[in-house]
C-alpha atoms as one frame of an Amber mdcrd trajectory, in Angstrom:
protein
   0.000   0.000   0.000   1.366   3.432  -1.000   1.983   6.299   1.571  -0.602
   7.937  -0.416  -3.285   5.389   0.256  -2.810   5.229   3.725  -3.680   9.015
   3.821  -6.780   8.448   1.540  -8.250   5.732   3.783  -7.325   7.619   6.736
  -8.948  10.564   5.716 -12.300   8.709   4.729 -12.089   7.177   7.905 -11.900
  10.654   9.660 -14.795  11.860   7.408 -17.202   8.944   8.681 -16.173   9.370
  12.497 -17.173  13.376  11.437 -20.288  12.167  10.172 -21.466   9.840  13.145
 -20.884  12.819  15.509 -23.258  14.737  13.447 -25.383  12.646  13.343 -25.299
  12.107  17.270 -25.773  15.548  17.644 -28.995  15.894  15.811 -30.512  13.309
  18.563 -30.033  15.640  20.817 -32.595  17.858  22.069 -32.395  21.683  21.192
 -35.592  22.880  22.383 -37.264  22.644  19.113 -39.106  19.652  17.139 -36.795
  17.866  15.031 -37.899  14.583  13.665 -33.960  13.405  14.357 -34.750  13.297
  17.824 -36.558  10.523  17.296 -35.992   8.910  14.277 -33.010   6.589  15.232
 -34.679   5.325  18.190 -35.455   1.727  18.317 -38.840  -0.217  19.087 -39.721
  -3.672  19.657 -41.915  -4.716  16.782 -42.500  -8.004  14.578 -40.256  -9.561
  18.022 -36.877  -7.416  16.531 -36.090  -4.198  16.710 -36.431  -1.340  14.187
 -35.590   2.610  14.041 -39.217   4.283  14.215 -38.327   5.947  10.863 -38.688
   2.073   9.153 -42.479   1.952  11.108 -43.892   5.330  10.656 -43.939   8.625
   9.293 -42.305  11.990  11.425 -43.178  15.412  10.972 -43.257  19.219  12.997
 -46.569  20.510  12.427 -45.783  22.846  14.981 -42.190  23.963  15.994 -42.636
  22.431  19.325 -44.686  19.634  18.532 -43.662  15.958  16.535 -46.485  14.140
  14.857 -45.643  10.128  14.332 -48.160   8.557  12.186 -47.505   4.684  12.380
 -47.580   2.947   9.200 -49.262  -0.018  10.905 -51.455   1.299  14.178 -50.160
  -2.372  15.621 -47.036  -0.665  16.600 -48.278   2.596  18.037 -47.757   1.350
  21.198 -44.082  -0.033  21.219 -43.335   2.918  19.710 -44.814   5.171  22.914
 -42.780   2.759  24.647 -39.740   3.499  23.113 -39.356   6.848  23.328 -40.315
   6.751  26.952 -37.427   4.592  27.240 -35.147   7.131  26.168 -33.713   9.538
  28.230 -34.797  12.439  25.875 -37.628  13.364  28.657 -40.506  13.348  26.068
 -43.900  12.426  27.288 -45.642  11.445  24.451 -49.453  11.105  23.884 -51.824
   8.914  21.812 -54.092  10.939  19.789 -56.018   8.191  17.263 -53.699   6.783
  15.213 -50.896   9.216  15.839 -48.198  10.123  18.675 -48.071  13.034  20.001
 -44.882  14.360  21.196 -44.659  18.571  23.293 -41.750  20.123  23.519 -41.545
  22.326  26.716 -39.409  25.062  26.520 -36.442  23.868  28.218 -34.736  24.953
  31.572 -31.140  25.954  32.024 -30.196  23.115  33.943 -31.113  20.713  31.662
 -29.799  23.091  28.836 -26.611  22.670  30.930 -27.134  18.627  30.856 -27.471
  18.539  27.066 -24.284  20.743  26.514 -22.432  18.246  28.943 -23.846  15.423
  26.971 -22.488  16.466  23.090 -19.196  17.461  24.698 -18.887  13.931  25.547
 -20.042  12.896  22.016 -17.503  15.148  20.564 -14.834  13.967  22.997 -15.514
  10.398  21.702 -15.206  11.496  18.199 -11.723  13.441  18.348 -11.086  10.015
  20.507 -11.862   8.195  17.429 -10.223  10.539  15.084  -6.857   9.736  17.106
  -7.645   6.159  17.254  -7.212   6.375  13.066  -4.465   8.467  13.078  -2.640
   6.334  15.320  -3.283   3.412  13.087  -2.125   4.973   9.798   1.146   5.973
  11.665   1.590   2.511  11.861   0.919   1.374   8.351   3.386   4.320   7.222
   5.981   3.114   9.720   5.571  -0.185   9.054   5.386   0.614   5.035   8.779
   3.081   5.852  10.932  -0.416   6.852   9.242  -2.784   4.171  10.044  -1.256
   1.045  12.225   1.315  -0.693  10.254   4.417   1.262  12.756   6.997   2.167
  12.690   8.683   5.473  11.688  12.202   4.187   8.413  10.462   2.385   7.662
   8.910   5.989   8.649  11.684   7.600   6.015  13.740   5.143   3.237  11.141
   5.535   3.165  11.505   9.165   3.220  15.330   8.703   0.024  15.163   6.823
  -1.295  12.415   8.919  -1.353  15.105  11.636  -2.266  17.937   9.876  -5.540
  15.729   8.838  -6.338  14.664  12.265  -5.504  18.734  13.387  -8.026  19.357
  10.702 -10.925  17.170  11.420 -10.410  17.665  15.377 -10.858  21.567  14.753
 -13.864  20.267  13.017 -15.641  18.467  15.507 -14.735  21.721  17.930 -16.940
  23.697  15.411 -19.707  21.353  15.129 -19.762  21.186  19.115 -19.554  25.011
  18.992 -22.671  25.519  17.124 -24.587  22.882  18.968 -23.471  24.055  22.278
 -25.094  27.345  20.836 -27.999  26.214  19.522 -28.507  24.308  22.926 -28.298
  27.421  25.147 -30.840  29.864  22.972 -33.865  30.685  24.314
């Protein structure tokens, strides 16, 4: 494998782990309806488990309100179950055939829970971001003594290896940043 490779796949590696803390982040609560919230949970239906995105239909109506219509009225109640499970704090109510879910407006010191909560999420994901660099540093090492590699192309790799991780660290920070915002306005 070529020192350029090993920067390609760890770069794509560092672009999923940036990806999955996204995507974390939009499951956590803002103090607005998002239908991400929710989405990704997972309810016991058929006797497995499935996201409530595969069983029904989300949408805001209302900025602080989430409709779920239930593609099969069957499951209406394991999904109610399921998002009581979660520790998102929703309540949510049967109305018919759909689930109901209020958003209160949210106090400061759970505001101040949420923001702990997706600094931890980031912290895992610069965790993972360092868990790839430190696993291309040892392809490019390990590439450096196998073949014909001089030490200045090693020496470059590993240069860029941390100038990646630098870069997708910093972006992580930003994403955090904005959600740490968007978590604390009123």
């Amino acid at each position: 494998m070529a020192m350029d490779d090993i920067l390609l796949e760890a770069d794509d590696k560092m672009s999923k782990t940036e990806q999955v803390v996204i995507n974390e982040f939009a499951g956590v609560r803002t103090g607005k309806a998002s239908p991400a919230l929710v989405e990704n949970l997972l309810a016991e239906v058929y006797g497995a488990q499935m996201r409530i995105r595969e069983l029904a239909g989300i949408t805001t109506p209302e900025p602080r309100t989430l409709a779920i219509q239930p593609w099969d009225a069957g499951s209406l109640h394991a999904i109610e179950k399921a998002i009581q499970k979660s520790n998102l704090g929703l309540t949510p109510s049967i109305q018919g055939r759909t689930i109901r879910i209020f958003f209160p407006e949210l106090s400061e010191e759970r505001r101040q829970e949420f923001v702990k909560i997706v600094r931890k999420m980031a912290e895992d994901g610069r965790v993972a971001i360092r868990h790839v660099r430190r696993d291309a540093m040892e392809q490019v090492k390990k590439h450096g003594h196998d073949s014909g590699t001089t030490e200045d192309d090693v020496k470059h790799s590993e240069k860029e290896l941390q100038k990646l991780t630098d870069d997708y660290a910093s972006k992580i920070d930003q994403h955090l940043a904005h959600k740490e915002k968007e978590i604390m306005t009123v």
